[in-house]
C-alpha positions, -999 to 999 in steps of 0.1 A, spaced: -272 -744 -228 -263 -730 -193 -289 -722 -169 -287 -684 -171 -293 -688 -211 -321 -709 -208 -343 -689 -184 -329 -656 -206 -343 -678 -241 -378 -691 -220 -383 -657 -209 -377 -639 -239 -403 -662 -254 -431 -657 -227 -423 -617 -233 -429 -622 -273 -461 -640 -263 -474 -613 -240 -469 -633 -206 -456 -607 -189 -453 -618 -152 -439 -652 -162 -411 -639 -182 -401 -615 -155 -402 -645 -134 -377 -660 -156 -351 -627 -160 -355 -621 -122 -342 -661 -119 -315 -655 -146 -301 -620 -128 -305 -644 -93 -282 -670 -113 -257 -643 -126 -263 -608 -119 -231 -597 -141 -250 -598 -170 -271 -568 -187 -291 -585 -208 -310 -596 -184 -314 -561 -162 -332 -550 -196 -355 -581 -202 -365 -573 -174 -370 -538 -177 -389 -541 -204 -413 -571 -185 -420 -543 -157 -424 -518 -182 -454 -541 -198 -470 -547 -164 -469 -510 -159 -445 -512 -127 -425 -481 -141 -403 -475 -114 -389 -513 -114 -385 -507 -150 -367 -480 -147 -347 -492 -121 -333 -522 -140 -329 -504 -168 -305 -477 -154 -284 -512 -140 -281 -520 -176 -272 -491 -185 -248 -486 -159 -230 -523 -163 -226 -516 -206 -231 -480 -213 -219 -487 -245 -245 -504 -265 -268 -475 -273 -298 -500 -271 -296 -496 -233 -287 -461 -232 -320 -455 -250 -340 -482 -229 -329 -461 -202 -339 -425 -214 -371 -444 -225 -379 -452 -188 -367 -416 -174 -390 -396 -196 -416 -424 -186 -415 -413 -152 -413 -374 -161 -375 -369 -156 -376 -355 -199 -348 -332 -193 -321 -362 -186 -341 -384 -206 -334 -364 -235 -297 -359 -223 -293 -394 -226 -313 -398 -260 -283 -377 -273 -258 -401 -260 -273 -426 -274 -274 -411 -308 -235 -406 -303 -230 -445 -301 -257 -453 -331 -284 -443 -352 -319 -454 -346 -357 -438 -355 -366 -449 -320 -336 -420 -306 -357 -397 -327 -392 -411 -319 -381 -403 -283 -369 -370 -285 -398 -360 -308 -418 -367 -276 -391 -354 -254 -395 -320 -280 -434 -316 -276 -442 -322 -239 -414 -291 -235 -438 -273 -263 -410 -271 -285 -429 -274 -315 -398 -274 -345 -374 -297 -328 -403 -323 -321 -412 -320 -362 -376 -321 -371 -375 -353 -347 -401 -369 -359 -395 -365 -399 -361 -380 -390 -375 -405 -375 -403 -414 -403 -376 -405 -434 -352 -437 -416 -378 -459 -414 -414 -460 -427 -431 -482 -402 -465 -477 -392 -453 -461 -357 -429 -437 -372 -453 -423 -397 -484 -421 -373 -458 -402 -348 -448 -378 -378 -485 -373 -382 -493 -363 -351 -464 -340 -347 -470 -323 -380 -509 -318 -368 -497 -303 -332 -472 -279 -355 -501 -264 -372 -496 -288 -405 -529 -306 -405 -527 -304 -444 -496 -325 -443 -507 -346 -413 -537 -363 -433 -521 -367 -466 -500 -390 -447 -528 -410 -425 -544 -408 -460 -517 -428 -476 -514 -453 -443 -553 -461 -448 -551 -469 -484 -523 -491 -478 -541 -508 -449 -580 -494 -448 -584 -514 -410 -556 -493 -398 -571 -481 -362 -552 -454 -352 -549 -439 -388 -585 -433 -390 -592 -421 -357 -566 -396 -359 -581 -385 -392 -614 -382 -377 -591 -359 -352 -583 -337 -378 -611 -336 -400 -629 -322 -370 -599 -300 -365 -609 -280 -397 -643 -285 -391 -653 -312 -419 -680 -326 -401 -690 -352 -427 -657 -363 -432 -649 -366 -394 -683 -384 -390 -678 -409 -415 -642 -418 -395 -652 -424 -363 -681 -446 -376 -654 -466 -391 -634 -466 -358 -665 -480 -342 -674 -507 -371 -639 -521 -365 -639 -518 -328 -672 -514 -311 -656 -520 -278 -636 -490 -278 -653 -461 -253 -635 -434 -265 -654 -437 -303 -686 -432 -283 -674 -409 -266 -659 -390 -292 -698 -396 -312 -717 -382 -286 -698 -353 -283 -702 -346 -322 -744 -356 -316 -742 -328 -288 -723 -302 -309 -747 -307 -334 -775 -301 -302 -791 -337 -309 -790 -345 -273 -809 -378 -282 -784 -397 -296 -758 -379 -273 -770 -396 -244 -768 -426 -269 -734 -426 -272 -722 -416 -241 -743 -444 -226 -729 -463 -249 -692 -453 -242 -702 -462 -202 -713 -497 -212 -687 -508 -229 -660 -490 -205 -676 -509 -180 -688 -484 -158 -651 -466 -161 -650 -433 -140 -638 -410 -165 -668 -423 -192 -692 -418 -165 -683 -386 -156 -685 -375 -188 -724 -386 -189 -732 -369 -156 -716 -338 -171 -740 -339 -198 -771 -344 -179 -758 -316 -156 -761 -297 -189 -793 -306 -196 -803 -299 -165 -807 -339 -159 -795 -336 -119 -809 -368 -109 -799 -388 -140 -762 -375 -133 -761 -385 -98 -775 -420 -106 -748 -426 -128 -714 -412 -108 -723 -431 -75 -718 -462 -100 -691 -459 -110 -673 -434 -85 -640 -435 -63 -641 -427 -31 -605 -408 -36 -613 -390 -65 -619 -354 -59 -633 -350 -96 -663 -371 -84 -672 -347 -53 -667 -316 -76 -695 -338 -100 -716 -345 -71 -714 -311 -55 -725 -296 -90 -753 -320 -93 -763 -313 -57 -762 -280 -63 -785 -277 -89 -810 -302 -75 -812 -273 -46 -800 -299 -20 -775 -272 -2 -765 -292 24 -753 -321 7 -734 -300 -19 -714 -281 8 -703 -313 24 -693 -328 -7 -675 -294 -25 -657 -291 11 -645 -330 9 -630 -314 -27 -612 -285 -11 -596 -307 18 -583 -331 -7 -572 -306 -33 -580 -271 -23 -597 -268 -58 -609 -229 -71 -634 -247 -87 -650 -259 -60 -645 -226 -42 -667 -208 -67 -692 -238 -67 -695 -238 -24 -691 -199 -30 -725 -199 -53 -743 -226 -30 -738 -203 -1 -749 -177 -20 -785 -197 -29 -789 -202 13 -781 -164 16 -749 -170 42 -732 -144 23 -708 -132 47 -695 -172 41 -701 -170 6 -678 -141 -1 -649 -152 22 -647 -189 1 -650 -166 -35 -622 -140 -19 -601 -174 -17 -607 -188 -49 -601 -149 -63 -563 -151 -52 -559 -187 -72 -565 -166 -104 -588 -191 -118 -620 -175 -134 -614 -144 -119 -641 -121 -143 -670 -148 -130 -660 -145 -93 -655 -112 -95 -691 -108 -108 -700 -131 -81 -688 -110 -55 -705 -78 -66 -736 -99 -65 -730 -100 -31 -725 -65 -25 -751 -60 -42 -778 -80 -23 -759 -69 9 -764 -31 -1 -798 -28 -20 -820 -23 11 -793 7 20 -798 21 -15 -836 13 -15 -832 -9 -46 
């Protein structure tokens, strides 16, 4: 066996094994050995793709694709890593080249994708039901599932997730997504009694909490709400997104405190969501001060209407009102919640006027 081959075999083996960065160690050695070959410009590719380095992937997957364009498996590796990295226009330009040269459900599987983030509902169904009629693995039918739910056809959708789970009653992402659409049409029983399966088959999973507490908070048990979404932080390990939902619902609950303790614990310091949160909390705690200087941090990073209206209504509460209507005035021309600030504003006008009208 020739040097290239080998490090092409032991890397394909550390790939099938979920090493990741050691069998990209091996493809980078066999493209360093002989960088005429394709087969190792996709190995490779796909070893990025794993470790989440999207643009390498994509980069050694368009080599491949340029050095052989004629097997379609690199064509399609190719348009994989395009839409990947948001180019879904040429993506699917090349998914269609690479149905030319042969038929696959992944081509379709692609451009069903391809179909729905351009909110072209019909072609992504079509897609899809292509896809799942070629080959009935668990990926094309949950795909053809999802598409059919997203088109309206949630009847459809769970008869098939129904049919997965009785094949396979551990099957993960069949019974969350039938918990999805059981809550869809509003069979709260039935959607209950999925996600309690999620979680008895993964109880590390945030997203059941999650998803738990915000049934327990519909249903205005804010108990077992807080529960969950505890819960859902725990297990996330104090991920931002989980803990901003908690400090969202103690800002509900008027919990002020409770929400701050939990953001600065898990919060990033570049992460204008978390001074928004902050600035809300603030806010409501009547601490004025230390809202505007966190709502402003918001606007210099993203010159969010949101936290416009919020540093608009804190000015408000300290009665700088000239301020207060200038920031609102700005957040007005981003057409964001336009019949709230406009009823902002004539609150203003209104406290500014009232001792001329004697009211």
């Amino acid at each position: 066996m020739s040097d290239y081959n080998k490090e092409i075999a032991e890397g394909f083996e550390l790939l099938t094994q979920g090493e990741f960065e050691k069998s990209l160690e091996k493809f980078i050695t066999a493209i360093e050995i002989d960088s005429t070959r394709p087969d190792a410009f996709s190995l490779a590719s796909e070893a990025f793709a794993q470790i989440g380095d999207t643009e390498n992937a994509k980069s050694h997957a368009e080599q491949a694709y340029k050095m052989d364009s004629g097997i379609p498996e690199y064509v399609l590796q190719y348009a994989s890593m395009l839409y990947a990295t948001g180019d879904s226009e040429e993506s699917l330009k090349l998914a269609n080249e690479a149905q030319k040269k042969g038929e696959m459900p992944e081509i379709h599987l692609l451009k069903s994708n391809i179909y729905m983030d351009m909110e072209e509902a019909q072609k992504a169904l079509k897609e899809a039901k292509i896809a799942f009629e070629m080959d009935k693995n668990p990926i094309y039918r949950t795909n053809y599932a999802i598409v059919l739910k997203e088109s309206g056809k949630i009847k459809e959708s769970t008869e098939i997730l129904t049919k997965m789970i009785q094949e396979k009653p551990d099957d993960l992402d069949a019974l969350y997504l039938l918990f999805q659409n059981e809550l869809a049409e509003e069979h709260l029983d039935e959607a209950m009694n999925y996600i309690t399966k999620c979680i008895s088959l993964n109880d590390s999973e945030p997203l059941f909490y999650s998803e738990l507490a915000s049934m327990m908070e519909d249903f205005e048990d804010n108990e077992k709400a807080e529960k969950y979404y505890k819960k859902a932080l725990e297990v996330s390990d104090n991920d931002p997104e989980m803990a901003m939902q908690l400090a969202e619902f103690y800002q509900s609950m008027d919990k002020f405190q409770e929400g701050i303790d939990v953001l600065e614990g898990a919060h990033s310091d570049e992460d204008p969501e978390y001074f928004l949160m902050m600035g809300k909390l603030l806010l409501g705690k009547k601490e004025y001060n230390k809202a505007l200087s966190h709502l402003d941090i918001v606007i210099e990073m993203a010159d969010d209407p949101e936290a416009k209206i919020v540093k608009g209504t804190c000015l408000m509460e300290i009665n700088r009102l000239n301020d207060a209507q200038s920031i609102l005035k700005e957040a007005l021309k981003q057409d964001f919640q336009t019949e709230y600030v406009e009823s902002l504003l004539n609150q203003i006008w209104w406290k500014e006027n009232s001792k001329k009208f004697k009211l």
